[in-house]
VMD Tcl script that builds the backbone (N, CA, C; Angstrom):
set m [mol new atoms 213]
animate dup $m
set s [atomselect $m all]
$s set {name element resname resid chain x y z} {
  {N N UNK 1 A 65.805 5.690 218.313}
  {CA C UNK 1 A 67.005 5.419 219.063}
  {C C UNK 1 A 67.966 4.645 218.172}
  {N N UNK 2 A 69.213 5.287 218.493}
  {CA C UNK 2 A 70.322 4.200 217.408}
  {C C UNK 2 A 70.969 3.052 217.963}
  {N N UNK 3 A 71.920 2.762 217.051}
  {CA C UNK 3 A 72.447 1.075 217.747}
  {C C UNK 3 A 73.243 1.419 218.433}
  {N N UNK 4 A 73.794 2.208 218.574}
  {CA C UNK 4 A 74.984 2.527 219.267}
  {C C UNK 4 A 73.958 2.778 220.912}
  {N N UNK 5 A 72.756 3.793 221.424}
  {CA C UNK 5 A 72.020 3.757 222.380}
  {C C UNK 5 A 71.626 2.691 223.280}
  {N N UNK 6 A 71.171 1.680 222.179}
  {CA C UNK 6 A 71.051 0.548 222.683}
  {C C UNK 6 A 72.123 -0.386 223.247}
  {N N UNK 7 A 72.912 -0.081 222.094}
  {CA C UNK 7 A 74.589 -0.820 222.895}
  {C C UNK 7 A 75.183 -0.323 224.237}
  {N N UNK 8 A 75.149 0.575 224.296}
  {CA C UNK 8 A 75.440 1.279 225.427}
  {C C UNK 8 A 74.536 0.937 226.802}
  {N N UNK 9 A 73.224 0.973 226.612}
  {CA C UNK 9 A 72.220 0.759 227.334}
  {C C UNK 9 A 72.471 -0.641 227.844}
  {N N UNK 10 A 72.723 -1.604 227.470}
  {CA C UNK 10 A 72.819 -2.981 227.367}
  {C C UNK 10 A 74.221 -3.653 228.201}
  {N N UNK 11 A 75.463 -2.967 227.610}
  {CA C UNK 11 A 76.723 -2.870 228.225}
  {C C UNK 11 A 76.610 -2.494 230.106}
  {N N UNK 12 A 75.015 -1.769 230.135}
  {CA C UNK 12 A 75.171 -0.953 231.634}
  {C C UNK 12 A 74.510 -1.773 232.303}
  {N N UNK 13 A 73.075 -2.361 231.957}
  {CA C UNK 13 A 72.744 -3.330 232.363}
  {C C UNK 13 A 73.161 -4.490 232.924}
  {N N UNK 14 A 74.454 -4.880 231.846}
  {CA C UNK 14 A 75.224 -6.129 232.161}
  {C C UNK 14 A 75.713 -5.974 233.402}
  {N N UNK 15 A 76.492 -4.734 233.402}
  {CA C UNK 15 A 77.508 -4.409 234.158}
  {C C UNK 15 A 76.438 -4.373 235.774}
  {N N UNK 16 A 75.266 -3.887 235.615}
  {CA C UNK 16 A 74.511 -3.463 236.787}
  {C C UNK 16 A 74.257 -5.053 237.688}
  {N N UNK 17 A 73.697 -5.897 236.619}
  {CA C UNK 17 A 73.685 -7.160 237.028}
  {C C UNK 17 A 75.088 -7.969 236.827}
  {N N UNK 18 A 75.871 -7.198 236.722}
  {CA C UNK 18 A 77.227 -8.247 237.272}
  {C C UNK 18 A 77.489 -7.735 238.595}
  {N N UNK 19 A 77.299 -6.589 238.931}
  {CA C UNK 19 A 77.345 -6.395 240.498}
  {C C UNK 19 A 76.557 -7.238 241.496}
  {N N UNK 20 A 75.098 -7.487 241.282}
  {CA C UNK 20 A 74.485 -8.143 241.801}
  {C C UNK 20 A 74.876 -9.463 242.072}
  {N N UNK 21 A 75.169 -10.494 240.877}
  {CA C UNK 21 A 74.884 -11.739 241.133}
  {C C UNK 21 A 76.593 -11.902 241.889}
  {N N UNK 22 A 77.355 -11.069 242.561}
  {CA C UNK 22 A 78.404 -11.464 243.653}
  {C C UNK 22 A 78.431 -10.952 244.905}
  {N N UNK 23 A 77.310 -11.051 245.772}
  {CA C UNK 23 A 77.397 -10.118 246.615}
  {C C UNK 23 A 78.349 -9.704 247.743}
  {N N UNK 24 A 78.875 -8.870 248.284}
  {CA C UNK 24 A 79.489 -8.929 249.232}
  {C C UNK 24 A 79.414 -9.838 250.368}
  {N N UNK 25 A 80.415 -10.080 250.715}
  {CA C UNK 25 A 80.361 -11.232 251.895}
  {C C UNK 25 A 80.957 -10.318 253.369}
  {N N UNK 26 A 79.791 -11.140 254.437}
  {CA C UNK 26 A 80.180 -9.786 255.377}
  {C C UNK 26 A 80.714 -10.540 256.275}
  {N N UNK 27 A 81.884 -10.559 257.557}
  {CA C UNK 27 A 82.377 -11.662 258.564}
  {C C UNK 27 A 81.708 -11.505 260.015}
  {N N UNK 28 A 81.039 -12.361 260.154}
  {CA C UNK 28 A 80.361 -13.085 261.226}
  {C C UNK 28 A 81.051 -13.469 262.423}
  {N N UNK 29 A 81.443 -12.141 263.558}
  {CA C UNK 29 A 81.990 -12.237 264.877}
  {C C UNK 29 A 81.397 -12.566 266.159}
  {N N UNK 30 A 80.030 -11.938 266.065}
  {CA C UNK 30 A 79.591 -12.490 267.276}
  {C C UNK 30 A 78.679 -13.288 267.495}
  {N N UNK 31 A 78.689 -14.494 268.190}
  {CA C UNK 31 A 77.648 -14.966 268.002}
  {C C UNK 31 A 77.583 -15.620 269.809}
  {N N UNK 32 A 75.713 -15.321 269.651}
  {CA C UNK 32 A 75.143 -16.163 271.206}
  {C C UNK 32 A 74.475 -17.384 271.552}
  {N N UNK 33 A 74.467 -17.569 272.503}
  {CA C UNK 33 A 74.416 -19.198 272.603}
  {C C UNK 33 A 73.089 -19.173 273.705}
  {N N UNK 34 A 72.269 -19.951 273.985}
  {CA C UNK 34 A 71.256 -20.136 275.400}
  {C C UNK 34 A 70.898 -21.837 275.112}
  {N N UNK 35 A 71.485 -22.290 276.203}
  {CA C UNK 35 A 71.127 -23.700 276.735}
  {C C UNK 35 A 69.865 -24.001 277.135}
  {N N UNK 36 A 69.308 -25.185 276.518}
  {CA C UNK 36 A 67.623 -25.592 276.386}
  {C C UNK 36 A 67.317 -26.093 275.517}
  {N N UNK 37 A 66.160 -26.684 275.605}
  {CA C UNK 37 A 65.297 -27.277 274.701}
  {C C UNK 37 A 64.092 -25.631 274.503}
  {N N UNK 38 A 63.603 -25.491 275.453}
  {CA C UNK 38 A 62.960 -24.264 274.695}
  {C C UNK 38 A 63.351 -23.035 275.440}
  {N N UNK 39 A 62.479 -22.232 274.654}
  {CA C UNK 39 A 63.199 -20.488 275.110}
  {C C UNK 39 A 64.182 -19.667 273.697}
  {N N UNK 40 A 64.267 -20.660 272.607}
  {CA C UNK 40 A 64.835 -19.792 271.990}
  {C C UNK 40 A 64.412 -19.776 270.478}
  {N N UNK 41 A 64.570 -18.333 270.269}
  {CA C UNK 41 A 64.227 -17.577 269.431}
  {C C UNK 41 A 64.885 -16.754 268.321}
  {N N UNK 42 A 64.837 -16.646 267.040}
  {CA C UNK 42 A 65.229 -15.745 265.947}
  {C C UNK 42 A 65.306 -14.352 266.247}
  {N N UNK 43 A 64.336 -14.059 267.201}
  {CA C UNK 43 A 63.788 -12.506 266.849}
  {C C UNK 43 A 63.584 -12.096 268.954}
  {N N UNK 44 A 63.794 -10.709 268.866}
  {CA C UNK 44 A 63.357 -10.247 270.517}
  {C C UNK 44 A 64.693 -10.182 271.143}
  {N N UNK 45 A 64.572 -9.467 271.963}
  {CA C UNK 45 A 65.531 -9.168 273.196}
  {C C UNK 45 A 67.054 -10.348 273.263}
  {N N UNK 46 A 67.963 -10.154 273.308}
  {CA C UNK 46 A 69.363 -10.705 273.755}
  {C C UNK 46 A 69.309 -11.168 275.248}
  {N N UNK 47 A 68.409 -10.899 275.860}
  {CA C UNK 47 A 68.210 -10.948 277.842}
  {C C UNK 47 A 68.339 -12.748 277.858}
  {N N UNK 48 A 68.890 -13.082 278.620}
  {CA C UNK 48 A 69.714 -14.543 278.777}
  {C C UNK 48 A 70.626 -15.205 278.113}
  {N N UNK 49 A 71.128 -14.478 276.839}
  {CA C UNK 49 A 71.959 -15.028 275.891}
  {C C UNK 49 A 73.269 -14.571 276.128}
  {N N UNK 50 A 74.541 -15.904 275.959}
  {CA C UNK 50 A 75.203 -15.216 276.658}
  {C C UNK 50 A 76.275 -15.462 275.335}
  {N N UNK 51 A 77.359 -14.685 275.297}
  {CA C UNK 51 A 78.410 -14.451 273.858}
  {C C UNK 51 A 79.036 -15.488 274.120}
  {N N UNK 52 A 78.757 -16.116 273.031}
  {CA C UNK 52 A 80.207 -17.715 272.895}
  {C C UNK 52 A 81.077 -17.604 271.431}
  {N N UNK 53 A 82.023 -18.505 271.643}
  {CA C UNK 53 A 82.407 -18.659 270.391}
  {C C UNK 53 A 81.885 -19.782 269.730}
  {N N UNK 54 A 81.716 -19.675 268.821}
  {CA C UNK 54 A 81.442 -20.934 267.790}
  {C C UNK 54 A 81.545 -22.189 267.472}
  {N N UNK 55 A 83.419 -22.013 267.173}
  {CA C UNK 55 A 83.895 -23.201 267.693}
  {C C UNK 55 A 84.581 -24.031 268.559}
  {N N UNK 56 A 83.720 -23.947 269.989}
  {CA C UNK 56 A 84.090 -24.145 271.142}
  {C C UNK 56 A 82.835 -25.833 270.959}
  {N N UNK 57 A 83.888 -26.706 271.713}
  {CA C UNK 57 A 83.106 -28.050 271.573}
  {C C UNK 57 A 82.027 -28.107 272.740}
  {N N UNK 58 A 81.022 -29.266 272.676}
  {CA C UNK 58 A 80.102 -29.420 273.331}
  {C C UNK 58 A 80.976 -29.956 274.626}
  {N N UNK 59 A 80.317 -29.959 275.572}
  {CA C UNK 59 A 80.968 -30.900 276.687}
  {C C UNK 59 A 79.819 -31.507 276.708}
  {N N UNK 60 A 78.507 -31.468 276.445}
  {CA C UNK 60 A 77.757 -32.827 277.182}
  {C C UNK 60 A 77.062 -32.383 275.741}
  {N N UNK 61 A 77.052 -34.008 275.117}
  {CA C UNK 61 A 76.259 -34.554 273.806}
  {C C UNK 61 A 75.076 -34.215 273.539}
  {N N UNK 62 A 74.284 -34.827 274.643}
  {CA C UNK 62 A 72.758 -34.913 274.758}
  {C C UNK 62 A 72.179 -33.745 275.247}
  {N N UNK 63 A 72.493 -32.658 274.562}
  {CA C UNK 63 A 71.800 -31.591 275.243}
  {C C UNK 63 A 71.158 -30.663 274.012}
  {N N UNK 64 A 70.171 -29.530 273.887}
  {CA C UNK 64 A 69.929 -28.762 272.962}
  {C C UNK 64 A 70.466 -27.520 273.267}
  {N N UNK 65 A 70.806 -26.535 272.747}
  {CA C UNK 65 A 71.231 -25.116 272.358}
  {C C UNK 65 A 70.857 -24.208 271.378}
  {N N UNK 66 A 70.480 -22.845 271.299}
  {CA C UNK 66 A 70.135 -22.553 270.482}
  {C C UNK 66 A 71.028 -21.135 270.053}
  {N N UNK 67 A 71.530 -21.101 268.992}
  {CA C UNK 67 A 72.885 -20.055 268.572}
  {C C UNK 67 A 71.871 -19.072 267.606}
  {N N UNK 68 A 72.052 -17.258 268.126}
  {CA C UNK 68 A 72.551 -16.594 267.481}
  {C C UNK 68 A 72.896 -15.393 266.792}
  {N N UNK 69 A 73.133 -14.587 265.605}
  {CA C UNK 69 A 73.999 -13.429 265.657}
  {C C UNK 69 A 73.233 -12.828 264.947}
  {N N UNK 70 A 73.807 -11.815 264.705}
  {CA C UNK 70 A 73.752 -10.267 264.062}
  {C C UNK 70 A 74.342 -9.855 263.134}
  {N N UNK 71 A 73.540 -10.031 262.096}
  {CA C UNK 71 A 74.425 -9.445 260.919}
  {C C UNK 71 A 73.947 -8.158 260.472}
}
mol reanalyze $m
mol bondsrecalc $m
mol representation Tube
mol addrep $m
């Protein structure tokens, strides 16, 4: 193999891993909310969760919630 093969080879590589290390960034619209200390979960069914926005403030401090979405 010549230098020029290798140069080439190398140039593509770069280029392959310059795609990688920026990945696309994707925008994050919906997101759900369920009031509690327990009951909530990463994974399973949406059934009691109800669509909030994000940055909507707490009205009561002392409480737990658990947020969330779908990407």
């Amino acid at each position: 193999m010549g230098i020029l093969f290798e140069l080439e080879r190398m140039e593509r590589l770069a280029a392959d891993l310059d795609g990688l290390r920026r990945p696309k960034r994707v925008l994050v619209t919906e997101f759900y909310r369920k009031e509690g200390k327990d009951g909530g979960s990463a994974a399973g069914p949406l059934e009691g969760w109800e669509k909030c926005d994000i940055r909507e403030p707490w009205r009561v401090l002392e409480s737990h919630r658990w947020y969330r979405t779908v990407v």
